[in-house]
N, C-alpha and C positions, 0 to 999 in steps of 0.2 A: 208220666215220665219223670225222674228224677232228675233234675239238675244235673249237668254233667261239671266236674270241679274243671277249672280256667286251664290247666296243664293239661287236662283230656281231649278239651275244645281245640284246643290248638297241635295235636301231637300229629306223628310223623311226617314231618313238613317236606321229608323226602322221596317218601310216598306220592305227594302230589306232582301232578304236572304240568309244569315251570312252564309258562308263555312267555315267548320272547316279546315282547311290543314292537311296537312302531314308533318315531319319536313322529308326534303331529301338530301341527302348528297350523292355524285356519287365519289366512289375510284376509279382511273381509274387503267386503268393494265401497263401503263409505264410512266416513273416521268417523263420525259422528258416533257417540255412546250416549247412554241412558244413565245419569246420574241423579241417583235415589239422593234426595237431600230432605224428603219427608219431613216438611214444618211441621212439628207437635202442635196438635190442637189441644189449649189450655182449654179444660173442664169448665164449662162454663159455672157460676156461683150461683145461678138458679136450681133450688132444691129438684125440682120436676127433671131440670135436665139432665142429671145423673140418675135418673131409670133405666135407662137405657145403654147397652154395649157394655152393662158389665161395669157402671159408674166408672165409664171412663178409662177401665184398665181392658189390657186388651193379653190371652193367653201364650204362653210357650210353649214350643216341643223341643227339648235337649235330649243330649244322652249322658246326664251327670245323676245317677240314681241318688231321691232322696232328698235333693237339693232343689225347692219349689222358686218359681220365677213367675215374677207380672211385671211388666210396664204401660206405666198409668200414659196417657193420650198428651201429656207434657215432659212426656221423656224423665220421669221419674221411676227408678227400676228399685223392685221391692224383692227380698229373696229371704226366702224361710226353712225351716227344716233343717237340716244336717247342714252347719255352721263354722265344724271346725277348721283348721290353719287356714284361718282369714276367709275363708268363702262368706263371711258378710259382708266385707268389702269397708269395714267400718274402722279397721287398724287393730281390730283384737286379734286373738288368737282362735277366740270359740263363743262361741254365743250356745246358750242353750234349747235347744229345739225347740220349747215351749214358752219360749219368750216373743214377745209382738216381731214383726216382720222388723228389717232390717233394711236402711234406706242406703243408698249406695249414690254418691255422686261424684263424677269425675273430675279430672284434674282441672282448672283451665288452663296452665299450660302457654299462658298470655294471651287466650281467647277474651275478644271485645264482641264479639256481635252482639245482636239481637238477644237480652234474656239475660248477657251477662255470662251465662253457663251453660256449657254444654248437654246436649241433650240425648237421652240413650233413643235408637231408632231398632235394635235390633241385638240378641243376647244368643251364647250358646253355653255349651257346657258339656264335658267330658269326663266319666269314670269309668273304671275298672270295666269294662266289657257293656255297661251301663246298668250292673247292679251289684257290685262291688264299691261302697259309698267311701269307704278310710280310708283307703290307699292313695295318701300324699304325692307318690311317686303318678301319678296316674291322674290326677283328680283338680280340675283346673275351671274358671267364668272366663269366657270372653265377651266383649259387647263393641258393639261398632256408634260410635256419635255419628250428631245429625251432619256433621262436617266434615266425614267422611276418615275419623281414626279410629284404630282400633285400640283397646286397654283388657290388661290379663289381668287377674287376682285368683285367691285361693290355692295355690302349688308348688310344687316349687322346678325346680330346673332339672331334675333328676333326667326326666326322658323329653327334655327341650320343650316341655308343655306352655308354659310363658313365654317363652318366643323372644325373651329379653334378657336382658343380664341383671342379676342378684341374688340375695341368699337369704332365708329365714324371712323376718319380720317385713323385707323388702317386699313381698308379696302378700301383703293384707288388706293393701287396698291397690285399688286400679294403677297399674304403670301402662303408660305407651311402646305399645310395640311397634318397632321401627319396619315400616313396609317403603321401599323404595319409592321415591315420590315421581319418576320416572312415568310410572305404568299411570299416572294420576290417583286420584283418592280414594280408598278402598268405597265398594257399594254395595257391599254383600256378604256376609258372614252367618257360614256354617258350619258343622263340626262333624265327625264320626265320633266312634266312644273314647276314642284317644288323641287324633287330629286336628285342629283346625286347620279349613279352608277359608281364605278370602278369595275375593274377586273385584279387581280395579274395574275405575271406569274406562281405560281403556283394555278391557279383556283381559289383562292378565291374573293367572291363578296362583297363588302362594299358599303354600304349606307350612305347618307348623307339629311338632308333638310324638308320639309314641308311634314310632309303625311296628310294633308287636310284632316281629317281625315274619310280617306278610306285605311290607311294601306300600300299607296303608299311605306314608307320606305320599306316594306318587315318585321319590327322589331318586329312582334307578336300581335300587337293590333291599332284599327281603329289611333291613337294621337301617336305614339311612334316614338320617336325623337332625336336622340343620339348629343349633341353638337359638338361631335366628329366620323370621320367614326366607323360604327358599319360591323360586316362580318355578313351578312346573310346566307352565300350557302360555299363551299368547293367544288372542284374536278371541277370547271365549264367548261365547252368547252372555248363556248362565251358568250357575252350579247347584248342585245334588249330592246327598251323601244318605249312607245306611250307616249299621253299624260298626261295619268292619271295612267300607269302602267309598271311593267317592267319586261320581258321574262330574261332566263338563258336556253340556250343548255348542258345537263349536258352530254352527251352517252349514250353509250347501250340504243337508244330510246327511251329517257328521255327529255322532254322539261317540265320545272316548269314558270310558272308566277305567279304575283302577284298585287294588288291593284285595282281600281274598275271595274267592270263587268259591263253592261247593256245589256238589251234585244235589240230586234229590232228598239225597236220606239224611243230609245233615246239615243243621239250619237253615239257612236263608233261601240257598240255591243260587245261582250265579247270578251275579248282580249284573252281567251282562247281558242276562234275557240268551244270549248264542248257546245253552246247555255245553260252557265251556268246564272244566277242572281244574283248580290250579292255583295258581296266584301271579297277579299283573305288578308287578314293579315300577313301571312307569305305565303313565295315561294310552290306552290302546283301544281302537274303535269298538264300537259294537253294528255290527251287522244289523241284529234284528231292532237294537234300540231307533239304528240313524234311520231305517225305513220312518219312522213317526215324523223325525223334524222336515216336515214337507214346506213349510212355507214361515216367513217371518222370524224365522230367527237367526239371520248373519248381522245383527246391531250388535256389538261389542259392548260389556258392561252392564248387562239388562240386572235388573231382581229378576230372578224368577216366580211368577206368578205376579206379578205387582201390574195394576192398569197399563202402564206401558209396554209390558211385555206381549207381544202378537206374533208369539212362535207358539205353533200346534205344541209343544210340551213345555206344559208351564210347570209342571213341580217332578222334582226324580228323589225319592224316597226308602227308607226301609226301617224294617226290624231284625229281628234276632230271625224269625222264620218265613220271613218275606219281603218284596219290591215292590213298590204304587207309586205309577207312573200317572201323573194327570194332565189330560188334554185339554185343550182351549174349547173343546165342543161341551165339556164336561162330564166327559169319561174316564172312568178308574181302571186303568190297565194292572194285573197283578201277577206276578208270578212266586215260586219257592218252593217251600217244602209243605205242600197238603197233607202229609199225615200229623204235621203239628199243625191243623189250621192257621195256616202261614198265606193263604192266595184267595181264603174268601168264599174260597166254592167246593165243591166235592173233590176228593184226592186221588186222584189218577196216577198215572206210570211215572216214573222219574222226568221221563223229557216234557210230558205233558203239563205238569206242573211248572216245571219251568221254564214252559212256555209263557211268552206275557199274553194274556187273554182281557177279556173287558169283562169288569164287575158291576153285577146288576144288583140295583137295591131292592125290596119288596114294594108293588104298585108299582113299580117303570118312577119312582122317586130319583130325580137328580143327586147330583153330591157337586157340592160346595165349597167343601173344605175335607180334607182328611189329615191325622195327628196320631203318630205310635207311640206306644208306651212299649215295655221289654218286648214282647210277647202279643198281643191284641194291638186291632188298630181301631180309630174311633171315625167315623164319617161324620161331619154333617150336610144334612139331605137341604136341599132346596124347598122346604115345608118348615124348616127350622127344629127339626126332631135330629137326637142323637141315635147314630146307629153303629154296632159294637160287631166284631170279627175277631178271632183268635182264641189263641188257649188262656184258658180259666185255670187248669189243673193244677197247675206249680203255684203260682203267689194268689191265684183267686180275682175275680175281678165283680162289677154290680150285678144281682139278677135283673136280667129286665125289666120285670114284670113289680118286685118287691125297694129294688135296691139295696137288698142284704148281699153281704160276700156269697161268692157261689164257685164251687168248682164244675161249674157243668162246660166244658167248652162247646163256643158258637162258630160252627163250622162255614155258617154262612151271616151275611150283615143282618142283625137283631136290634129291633129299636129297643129305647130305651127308656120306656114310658113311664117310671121310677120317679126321673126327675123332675114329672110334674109340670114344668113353666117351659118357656120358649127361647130356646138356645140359640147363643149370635156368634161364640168362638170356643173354638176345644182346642187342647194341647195335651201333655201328659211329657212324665220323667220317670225315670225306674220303671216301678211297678204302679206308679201311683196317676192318673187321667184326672183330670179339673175339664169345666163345660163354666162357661159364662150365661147368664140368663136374664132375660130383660127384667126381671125384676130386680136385678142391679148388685145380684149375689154369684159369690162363687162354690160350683159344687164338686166336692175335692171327695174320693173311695181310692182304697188300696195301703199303702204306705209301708211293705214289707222292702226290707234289705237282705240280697242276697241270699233270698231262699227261708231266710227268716222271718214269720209270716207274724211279724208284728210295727206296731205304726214309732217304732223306737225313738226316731228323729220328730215326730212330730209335723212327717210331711202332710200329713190328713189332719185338719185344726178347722177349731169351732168361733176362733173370733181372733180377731184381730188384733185385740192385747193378747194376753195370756191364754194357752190354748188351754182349754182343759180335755180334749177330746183322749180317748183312753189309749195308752201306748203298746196294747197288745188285747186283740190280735190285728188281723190287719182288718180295715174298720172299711165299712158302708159309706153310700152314698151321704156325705156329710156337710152342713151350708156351714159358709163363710160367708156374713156378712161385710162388703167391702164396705169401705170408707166414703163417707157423701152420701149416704146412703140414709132415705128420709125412714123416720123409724114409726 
C-alpha cells in the first residue's frame, strides 16, 4: 500500500458523519485522588547494578516521528535523532542527529526540594500525523516533573502546540505551561500526533495543540484551539490517546473519547470500538468501551496503568491502523482496520474488525506491556520476549527470525527472537521501536521519515557519542550501548 499524502488522509470531512456528543462530567463518590509523585530511583554506583532495566533508563512511546526519548531512573531525560527548532531542549536551534544524546533539564523555577532539581517522571511528543518530522508548525516535547508541572520545548505557537506564550528562540528549551492550579497538580501526560492531554489529581483533563481539524482537542468544534490548556472533562479516572484521538475512563462504566473516527477501510477504525463514522468534537461515551470499566475505576486522577490504578482498564491506546485496550487481567483487547494489520488477528468484514476483541499471543503467553510505532505494535510477553504485529510494507520493520529490515507484514503477534537477550521495556516513535534488555543495552531498527526509508536523523544509532550507524536505508535491529554500562 502506498502512503497516502496528509490532504488525502484527511479529505472530504463533509462526507463524514458529524456526532453530536454529550457534554459528560462523572462526580465521583470520594475526593480522594491518586497522585503519581514517582521519587526517581538514583542509579545506584555499583557497576553490577546497572545490568539491569536497561542501566537504569527506562523506554518511551510518543507520536513525534524521528525524535528518540529515554529517562534515566533519576529523572534525567536524554533525546536524540531529529534535533531541530530547539527539540534538544539545550537552547540551540539544531543539534545534528549524529551527535551524542542531548541532556534536557528543567527550569527550577524556585524549586527547593529534595535533589535541588526537578525531575522528569513522564515525556510525550507530537508530529505531523507521527511521521512527518520538520513541520515546526506541528512538531512539539512535553514532559511533566516529579512535582507535578508540566514544560513545552521544540515548536512554536503556530497551532497552540506549547500551550504557552512566545515566539522563536523562546522555545528551545522547556518553559512552564500554565495549568490551573485549581484542578490540583497535573499526574499524567499524554499526547495524540498533534495534542496534548493532561490529567490533574483531581480528575480534570486539559487540552492543548492542533486539532487538524477533526476536533482532536476535545474543545467543541472540528478547528478549536485554546493557546493555552483548556479542561475539557472533570471527575476523570484516567487518560488514553491514539493518533488522531483521545479516550478518558470517567467510572461508574463510563469511557468517553473523542476526535476522528473511521470505518473499516481507512485507518485505524473508530476509536470508539461503537463501529461509529465521523468525528466527535467534544468527549462522547463509548458504549462498547464503558462495558469493560466494570470495577475500580471511579478514583479521580489515577496513571493509567501505574500500581495504583485497580480499574479493569488500565492502558487505551492506538496507531495509525489500530486500538489496544489493556486489561487488569492482562488481556490485549484490539480493534481497526485488519486488512492493514491494524487488530493482530485475521481480517474480517468492516464491523468485525472493529470490533474490540482479545489478542492472543503464541503458547497462551501473557502480555505485559504493549508500545506502537506508526504502523506495527510491539508486546511484551510475560516470558520477557518481544512480540511484533503490524504492517512491515511501507517503512519496513526487524525479521524475526534475522533482524534484517523486512517487508513481510505480521498479521498476527510474531516474537522476536533476533534480539537475542531478555527484554524489561519497549517503546517506539515514528517508524523507529527501541526494546531495553538486561544486559543493560538499547536495541533501536527502523529510522525512516515520512516514507523515506532512510535512518536520515540518526534515530537508529550505534553509541552513545557519535553515532556512526549508516543514514540510509532504514537500518536493522542495531545495539546501543547505554551509559554505566560495565564494558
Amino acid at each position: 500500500m502506498t502512503r497516502r499524502k496528509p490532504l488525502l488522509r484527511f479529505a472530504l470531512l463533509a462526507a463524514l458523519i458529524v456526532t453530536v456528543p454529550l457534554g459528560i462530567t462523572y462526580t465521583p463518590h470520594s475526593s480522594a485522588a491518586y497522585t503519581d509523585r514517582a521519587t526517581a530511583i538514583t542509579p545506584s554506583t555499583s557497576p553490577n547494578a546497572l545490568r539491569t532495566a536497561g542501566s537504569g533508563f527506562k523506554a518511551t512511546n510518543t507520536y513525534i516521528a524521528n525524535t528518540g526519548m529515554s529517562i534515566q531512573t533519576d529523572g534525567t531525560l536524554w533525546v536524540w535523532g531529529f534535533r531541530e527548532n530547539g527539540l534538544s531542549g539545550t537552547g540551540v536551534a539544531s543539534v545534528p542527529g549524529t551527535a551524542p544524546p542531548s541532556r534536557v533539564i528543567l527550569p527550577n523555577d524556585g524549586y527547593t526540594g529534595p535533589g535541588g532539581q526537578r525531575r522528569i517522571i513522564k515525556v510525550a511528543g507530537v508530529s505531523h500525523d507521527n511521521f512527518f518530522p520538520s513541520n515546526f508548525d506541528m512538531t512539539g516535547i512535553a514532559a511533566l516533573s516529579h512535582d507535578g508541572i508540566v514544560y513545552t520545548w521544540g515548536g512554536n505557537q503556530v497551532n497552540n502546540v506549547m500551550g504557552r506564550p512566545g515566539t522563536g528562540a523562546t522555545f528551545f528549551t522547556p518553559g512552564r505551561v500554565n495549568i490551573p492550579t485549581g484542578d490540583g497538580t497535573v499526574v499524567d501526560l499524554i499526547s495524540t500526533a498533534g495534542v496534548f492531554i493532561a490529567l490533574t489529581q483531581n480528575g480534570a483533563v486539559y487540552t492543548w495543540g492542533w486539532a487538524q481539524d477533526h476536533g482532536i482537542t476535545g474543545q467543541g468544534t472540528p478547528t478549536a484551539s485554546s493557546p493555552t490548556p483548556q479542561r475539557i472533562l472533570q471527575g476523570a479516572h484516567s487518560i488514553g490517546s491514539g493518533t488522531w484521538n483521545g479516550w478518558a475512563v470517567m467510572g461508574n462504566n463510563n469511557v468517553v473519547w473523542w476526535g476522528r473516527a473511521n470505518d473499516g477501510y481507512s485507518f485505524a477504525g473508530s476509536p470508539s470500538g461503537d463501529n461509529v463514522v465521523g468525528i466527535v468534537f467534544s468527549p462522547q461515551r463509548s458504549n462498547t468501551l464503558s462495558t469493560y470499566a466494570q470495577s475500580g475505576c471511579n478514583n479521580p486522577g489515577t496513571v493509567a496503568g501505574s500500581p495504583q490504578d485497580t480499574c479493569t482498564i488500565q492502558t487505551l491506546t492506538g496507531h495509525s491502523f489500530g486500538n489496544q485496550m489493556f486489561l487488569n487481567t492482562g488481556q490485549v483487547i484490539t480493534w481497526g482496520n485488519g486488512s492493514q494489520q491494524g487488530t493482530g488477528r485475521a481480517s474480517n468484514t468492516p464491523v468485525a474488525n472493529n470490533t474490540p476483541t482479545p489478542l492472543a499471543l503464541p503458547g497462551n503467553v501473557r502480555i505485559q506491556k504493549f508500545a506502537a510505532t506508526q504502523e506495527y505494535v510491539l508486546l511484551l510477553g510475560t516470558n520477557n520476549s518481544l512480540y511484533i504485529y503490524g504492517r512491515y510494507s511501507f517503512a519496513g520493520g526487524p525479521d524475526p527470525w534475522t533482524g534484517a529490515m523486512s517487508r513481510t507484514n505480521l498479521q498476527t503477534p510474531t516474537q522476536i527472537v533476533a534480539l537475542g537477550a531478555t527484554v524489561t521495556d519497549i517503546g517506539g516513535f515514528g517508524y523507529t521501536g527501541m526494546a531495553l534488555t538486561t544486559d543493560g543495552h538499547m536495541r533501536l531498527w527502523g529510522g525512516s521519515t515520512s516514507g523515506s526509508n532512510t535512518n536520515t536523523h540518526s534515530s537508529v544509532r550505534n553509541n552513545w557519542g557519535v553515532s556512526t550507524t549508516p543514514l540510509a536505508p532504514s537500518q536493522p535491529i542495531t545495539l546501543l550501548r547505554l551509559p554505566g554500562v560495565d564494558s
